[in-house]
C-alpha positions in Angstrom: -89.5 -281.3 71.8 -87.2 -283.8 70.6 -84.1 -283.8 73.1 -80.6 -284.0 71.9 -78.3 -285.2 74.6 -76.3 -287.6 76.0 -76.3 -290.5 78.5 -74.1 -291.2 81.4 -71.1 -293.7 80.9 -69.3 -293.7 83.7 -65.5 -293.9 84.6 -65.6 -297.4 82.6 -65.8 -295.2 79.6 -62.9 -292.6 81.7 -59.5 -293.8 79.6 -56.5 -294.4 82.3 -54.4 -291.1 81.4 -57.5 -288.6 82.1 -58.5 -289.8 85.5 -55.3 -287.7 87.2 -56.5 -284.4 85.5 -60.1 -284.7 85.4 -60.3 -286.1 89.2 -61.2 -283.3 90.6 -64.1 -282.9 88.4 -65.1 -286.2 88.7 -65.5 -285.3 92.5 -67.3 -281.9 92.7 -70.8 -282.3 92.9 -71.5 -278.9 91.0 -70.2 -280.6 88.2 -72.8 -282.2 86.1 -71.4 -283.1 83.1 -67.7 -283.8 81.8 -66.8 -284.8 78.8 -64.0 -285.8 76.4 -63.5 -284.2 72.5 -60.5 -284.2 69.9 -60.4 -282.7 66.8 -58.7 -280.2 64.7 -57.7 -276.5 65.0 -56.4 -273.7 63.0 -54.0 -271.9 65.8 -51.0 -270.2 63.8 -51.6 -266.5 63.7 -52.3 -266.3 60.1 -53.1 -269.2 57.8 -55.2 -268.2 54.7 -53.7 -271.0 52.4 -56.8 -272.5 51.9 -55.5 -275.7 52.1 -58.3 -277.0 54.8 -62.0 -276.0 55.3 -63.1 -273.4 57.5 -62.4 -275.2 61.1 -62.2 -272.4 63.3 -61.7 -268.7 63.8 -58.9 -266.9 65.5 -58.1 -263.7 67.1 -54.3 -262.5 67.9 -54.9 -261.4 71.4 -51.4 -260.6 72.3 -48.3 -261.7 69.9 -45.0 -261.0 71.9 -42.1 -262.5 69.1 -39.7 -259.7 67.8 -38.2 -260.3 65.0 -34.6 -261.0 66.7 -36.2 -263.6 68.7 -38.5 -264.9 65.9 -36.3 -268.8 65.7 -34.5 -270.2 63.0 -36.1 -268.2 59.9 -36.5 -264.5 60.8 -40.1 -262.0 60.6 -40.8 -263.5 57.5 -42.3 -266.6 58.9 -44.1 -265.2 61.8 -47.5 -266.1 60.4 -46.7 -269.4 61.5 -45.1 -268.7 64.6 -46.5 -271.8 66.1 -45.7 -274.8 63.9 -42.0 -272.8 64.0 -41.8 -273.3 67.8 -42.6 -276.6 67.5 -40.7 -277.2 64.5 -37.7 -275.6 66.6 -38.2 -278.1 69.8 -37.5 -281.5 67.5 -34.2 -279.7 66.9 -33.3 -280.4 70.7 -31.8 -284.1 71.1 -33.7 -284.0 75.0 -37.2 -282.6 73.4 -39.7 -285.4 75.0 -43.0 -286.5 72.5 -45.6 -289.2 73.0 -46.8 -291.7 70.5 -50.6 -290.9 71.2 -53.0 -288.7 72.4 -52.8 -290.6 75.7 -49.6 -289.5 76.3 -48.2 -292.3 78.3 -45.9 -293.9 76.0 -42.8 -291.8 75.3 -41.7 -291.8 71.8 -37.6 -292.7 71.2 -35.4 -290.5 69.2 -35.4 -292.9 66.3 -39.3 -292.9 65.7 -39.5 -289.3 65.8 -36.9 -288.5 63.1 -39.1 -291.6 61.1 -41.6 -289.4 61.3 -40.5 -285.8 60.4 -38.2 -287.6 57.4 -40.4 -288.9 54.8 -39.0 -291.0 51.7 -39.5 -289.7 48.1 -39.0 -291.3 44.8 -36.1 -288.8 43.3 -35.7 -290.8 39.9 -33.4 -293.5 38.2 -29.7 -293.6 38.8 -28.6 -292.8 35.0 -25.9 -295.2 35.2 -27.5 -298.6 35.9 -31.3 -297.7 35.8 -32.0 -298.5 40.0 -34.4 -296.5 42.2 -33.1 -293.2 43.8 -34.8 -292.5 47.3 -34.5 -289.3 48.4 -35.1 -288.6 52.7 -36.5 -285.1 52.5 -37.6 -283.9 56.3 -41.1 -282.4 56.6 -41.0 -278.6 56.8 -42.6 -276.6 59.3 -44.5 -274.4 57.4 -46.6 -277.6 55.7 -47.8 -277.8 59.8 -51.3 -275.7 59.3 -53.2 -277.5 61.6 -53.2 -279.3 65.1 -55.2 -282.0 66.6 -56.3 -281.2 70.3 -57.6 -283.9 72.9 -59.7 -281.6 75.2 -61.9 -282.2 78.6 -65.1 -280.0 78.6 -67.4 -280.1 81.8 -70.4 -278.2 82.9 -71.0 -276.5 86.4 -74.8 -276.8 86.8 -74.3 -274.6 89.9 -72.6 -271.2 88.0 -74.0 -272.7 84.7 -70.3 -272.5 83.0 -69.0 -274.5 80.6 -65.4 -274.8 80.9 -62.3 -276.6 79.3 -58.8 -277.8 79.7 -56.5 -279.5 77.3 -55.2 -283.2 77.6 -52.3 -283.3 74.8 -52.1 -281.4 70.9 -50.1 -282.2 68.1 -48.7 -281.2 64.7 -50.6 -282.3 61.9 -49.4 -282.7 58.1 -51.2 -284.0 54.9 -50.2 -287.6 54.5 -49.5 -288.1 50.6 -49.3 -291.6 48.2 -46.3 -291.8 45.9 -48.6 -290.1 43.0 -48.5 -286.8 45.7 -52.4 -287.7 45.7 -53.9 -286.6 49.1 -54.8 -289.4 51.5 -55.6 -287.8 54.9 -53.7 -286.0 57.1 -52.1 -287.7 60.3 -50.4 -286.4 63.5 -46.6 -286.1 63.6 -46.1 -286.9 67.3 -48.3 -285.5 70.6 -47.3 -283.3 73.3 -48.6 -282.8 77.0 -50.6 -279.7 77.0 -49.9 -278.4 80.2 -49.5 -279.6 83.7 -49.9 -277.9 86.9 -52.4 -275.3 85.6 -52.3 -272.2 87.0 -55.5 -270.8 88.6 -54.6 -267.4 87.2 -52.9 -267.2 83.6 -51.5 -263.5 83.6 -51.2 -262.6 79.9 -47.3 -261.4 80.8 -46.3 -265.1 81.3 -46.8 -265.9 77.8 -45.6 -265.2 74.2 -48.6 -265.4 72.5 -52.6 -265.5 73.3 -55.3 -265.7 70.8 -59.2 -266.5 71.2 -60.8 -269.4 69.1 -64.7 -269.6 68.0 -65.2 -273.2 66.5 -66.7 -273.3 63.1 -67.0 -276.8 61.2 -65.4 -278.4 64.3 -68.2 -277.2 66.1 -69.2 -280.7 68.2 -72.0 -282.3 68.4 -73.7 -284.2 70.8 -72.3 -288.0 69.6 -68.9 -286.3 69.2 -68.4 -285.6 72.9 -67.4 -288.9 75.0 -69.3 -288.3 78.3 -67.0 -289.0 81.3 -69.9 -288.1 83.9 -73.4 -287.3 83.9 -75.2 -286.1 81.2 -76.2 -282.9 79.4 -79.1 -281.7 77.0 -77.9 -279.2 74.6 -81.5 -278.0 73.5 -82.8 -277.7 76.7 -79.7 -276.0 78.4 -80.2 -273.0 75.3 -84.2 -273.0 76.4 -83.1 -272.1 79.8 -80.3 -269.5 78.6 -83.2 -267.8 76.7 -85.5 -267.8 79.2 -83.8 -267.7 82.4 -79.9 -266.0 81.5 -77.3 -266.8 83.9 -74.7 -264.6 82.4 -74.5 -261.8 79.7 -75.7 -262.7 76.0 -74.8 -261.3 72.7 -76.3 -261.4 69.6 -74.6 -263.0 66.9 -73.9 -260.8 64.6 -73.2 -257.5 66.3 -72.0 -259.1 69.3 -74.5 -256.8 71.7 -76.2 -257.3 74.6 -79.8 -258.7 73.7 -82.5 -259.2 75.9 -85.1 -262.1 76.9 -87.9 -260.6 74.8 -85.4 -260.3 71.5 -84.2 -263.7 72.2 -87.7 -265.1 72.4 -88.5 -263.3 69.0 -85.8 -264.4 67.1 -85.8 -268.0 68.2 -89.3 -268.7 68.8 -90.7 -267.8 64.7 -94.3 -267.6 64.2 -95.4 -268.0 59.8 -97.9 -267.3 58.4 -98.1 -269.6 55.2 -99.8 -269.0 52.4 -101.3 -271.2 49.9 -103.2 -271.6 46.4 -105.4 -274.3 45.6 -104.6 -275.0 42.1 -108.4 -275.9 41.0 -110.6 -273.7 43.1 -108.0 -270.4 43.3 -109.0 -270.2 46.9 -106.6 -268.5 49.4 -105.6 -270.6 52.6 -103.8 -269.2 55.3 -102.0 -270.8 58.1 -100.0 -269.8 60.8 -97.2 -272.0 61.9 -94.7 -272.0 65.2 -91.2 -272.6 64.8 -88.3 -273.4 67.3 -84.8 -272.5 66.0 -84.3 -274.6 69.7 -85.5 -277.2 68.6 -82.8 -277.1 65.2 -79.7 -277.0 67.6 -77.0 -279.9 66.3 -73.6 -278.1 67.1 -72.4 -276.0 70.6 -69.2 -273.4 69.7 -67.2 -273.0 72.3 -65.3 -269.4 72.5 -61.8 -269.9 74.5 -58.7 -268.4 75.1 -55.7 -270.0 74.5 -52.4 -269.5 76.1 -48.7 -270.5 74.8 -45.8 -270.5 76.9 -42.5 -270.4 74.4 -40.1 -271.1 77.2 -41.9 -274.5 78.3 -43.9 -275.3 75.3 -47.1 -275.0 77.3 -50.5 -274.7 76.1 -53.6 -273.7 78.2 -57.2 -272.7 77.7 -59.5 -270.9 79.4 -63.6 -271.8 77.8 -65.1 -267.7 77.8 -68.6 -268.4 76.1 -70.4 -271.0 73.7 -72.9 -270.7 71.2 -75.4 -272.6 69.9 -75.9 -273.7 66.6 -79.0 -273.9 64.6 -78.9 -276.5 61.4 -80.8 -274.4 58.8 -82.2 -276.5 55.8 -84.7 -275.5 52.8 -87.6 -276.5 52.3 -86.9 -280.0 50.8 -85.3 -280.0 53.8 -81.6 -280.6 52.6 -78.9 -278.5 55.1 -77.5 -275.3 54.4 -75.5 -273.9 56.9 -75.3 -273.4 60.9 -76.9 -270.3 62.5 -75.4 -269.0 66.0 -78.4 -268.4 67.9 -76.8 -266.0 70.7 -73.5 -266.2 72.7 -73.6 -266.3 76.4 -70.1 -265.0 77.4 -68.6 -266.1 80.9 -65.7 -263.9 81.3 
C-alpha cells in the first residue's frame, strides 16, 4: 500500500501568531498530529448564485435574526445574514481588522475604506473630454465567500480529529477595468475567536450551522504539519477495521458495520476477457482497495457566530474520507465518501 501522509516539521515550520493558541496542543502528548489549513467557505445561509464551484455544504442549525433585528436592509436580505453582519461592523469608526491572516498587524481606518471603495471608469466629462472616476463602495451582498485560516490536530488517544479557527475574512471577486474576472481576494481578516469556551451553548449565539467540505476537501500537501505526522490511508484502514466511534454510511447516513465496510471498500472483480484471434474466454479475478484511492479527508463541523462580539467558533463533529474515482484510462471523475465516523 502506497501511504499518503505527511512528515514532521516542527515548530520552525509553527508561524509566530499560532504558537499562543495552539500551545497547548503542542504540549499534550495524546496529540499526535496538528496541523495548519486555509481556504475558502460558503457560510451565509443561503447562497445558490452559482457564482463559485461547489466548496462546501451547509446546514442552518439554528438561525435566531427577526426581521426587526435583521441590520440595515430588513428580511429581505437574510440569505446573507453573514456578509450583512460584517458588512454592518465596517460601519463602526472603532471596528478593529488585520491586514493578514496572521492577524498581528492592525489595519488603519484609511486602508480599510481603500479597500471596500473601489475606483470605476464612469465615462468622459462632456465638456472637455477628461476621465470621470467614479468611488463606488463594494456591497455586501457581492461577499459570498470567506477565507478561513484553521488549526486541525489529531488525538491518537480518543482518535478525534478536531479544529479551531485562527482568523476568516470577507472575500469578493477582484475585477480588471474590462469587468473581466481576475481572482478573488480578501477584503480585510478578523480574529476568529479568543478565549474559547469549553462548552458553546447554542443560546449564546445567533446563528449555528454545520459544514461538510466538498471541493475544499484537503489533502495531504494542503495541510502545513505543525507536529507530528499523520497517514490518512492508514488512519481509514484502522477506522474500518478497528471503529473507535459510530460510522455512517454515506449515502443514508446509517450506522454500518465492520463487515459492510469491508465489502464495500475492499472490491473483489472478476474481469472478463476476449482474445480477438482464438475467441477464447479468460477470466480473472482482481482485488481492489477504495483505501488505497483516498486523496481528500472532509471534515464535518459546527460552526458558531456570536452577533454581539463578532465571534466565530468551530467544533470538528466527524470526517470522511474521500475516494478519487477514475475510468478506466484512468482520467478522474469525482470523489467518493467512503463512510463518516461521527464524534459527537
Amino acid at each position: 500500500m502506497r501511504r499518503t501522509g505527511i512528515v514532521f516539521l516542527w515548530l520552525t515550520a509553527c508561524p509566530f501568531f499560532a504558537l499562543g493558541q495552539i500551545n497547548d496542543l503542542l504540549r499534550n502528548p495524546d496529540v499526535s498530529w496538528v496541523g495548519e489549513y486555509t481556504t475558502d467557505y460558503v457560510l451565509n445561509p443561503e447562497d445558490e448564485d452559482g457564482v463559485y464551484p461547489p466548496l462546501n455544504d451547509l446546514d442552518v442549525i439554528q438561525f435566531q435574526n427577526p426581521a426587526s433585528e435583521s441590520g440595515l436592509y430588513g428580511a429581505r436580505y437574510l440569505a446573507l445574514y453573514l456578509s450583512e453582519q460584517l458588512y454592518r461592523h465596517v460601519q463602526n469608526p472603532d471596528f478593529q481588522c488585520y491586514t493578514d491572516s496572521a492577524v498581528q498587524q492592525v489595519m488603519t481606518r484609511d486602508e480599510l475604506l481603500k479597500r471596500v471603495i473601489v475606483q470605476d471608469t464612469a465615462g468622459y466629462s462632456i465638456c472637455d473630454g477628461s476621465l470621470m472616476i467614479r468611488n463606488e463602495e463594494i456591497r455586501f451582498d457581492e461577499v459570498r465567500r470567506f477565507r478561513v485560516r484553521q488549526i486541525f490536530w489529531y488525538n491518537r488517544k480518543s482518535r478525534v480529529f478536531d479544529g479551531r479557527f485562527i482568523a476568516f475574512a470577507p472575500v469578493v471577486v477582484a475585477k480588471d477595468k474590462n469587468g473581466d474576472t481576475l481572482g478573488t481576494h480578501a477584503l480585510y481578516w478578523l480574529k476568529a475567536g479568543e478565549n474559547e469556551p469549553k462548552r458553546l451553548k447554542n443560546k449564546q449565539f445567533n446563528y449555528i450551522f454545520q459544514t461538510k467540505t466538498g471541493s475544499n476537501s484537503p489533502r495531504p500537501e494542503d495541510l502545513k504539519t505543525l507536529k507530528g505526522r499523520l497517514d490518512f490511508r492508514e488512519l481509514v484502514a484502522e477506522e474500518i477495521k478497528k471503529p473507535s466511534h459510530p460510522r455512517l454510511d454515506a449515502s443514508e447516513f446509517q450506522p454500518i458495520s465492520t463487515e459492510q465496510l469491508m465489502k464495500t471498500c475492499y472490491v473483489t472483480d472478476t474481469v472478463i476477457t476476449y482474445d480477438p484471434a482464438s475467441h477464447e474466454e479468460k477470466i480473472a479475478i482482481e482485488h481492489r482497495s477504495y483505501v488505497d484511492q483516498v486523496e481528500r479527508i472532509r471534515f464535518v463541523q459546527n460552526w458558531y457566530y456570536d452577533e454581539r462580539q463578532n465571534r466565530l467558533f468551530c467544533r470538528l463533529t466527524g470526517m470522511a474520507p474521500l475516494a478519487a474515482i477514475r475510468d478506466s484510462e484512468g482520467s478522474f471523475r469525482y470523489y467518493k465518501p467512503l463512510f463518516y465516523v461521527m464524534y459527537r
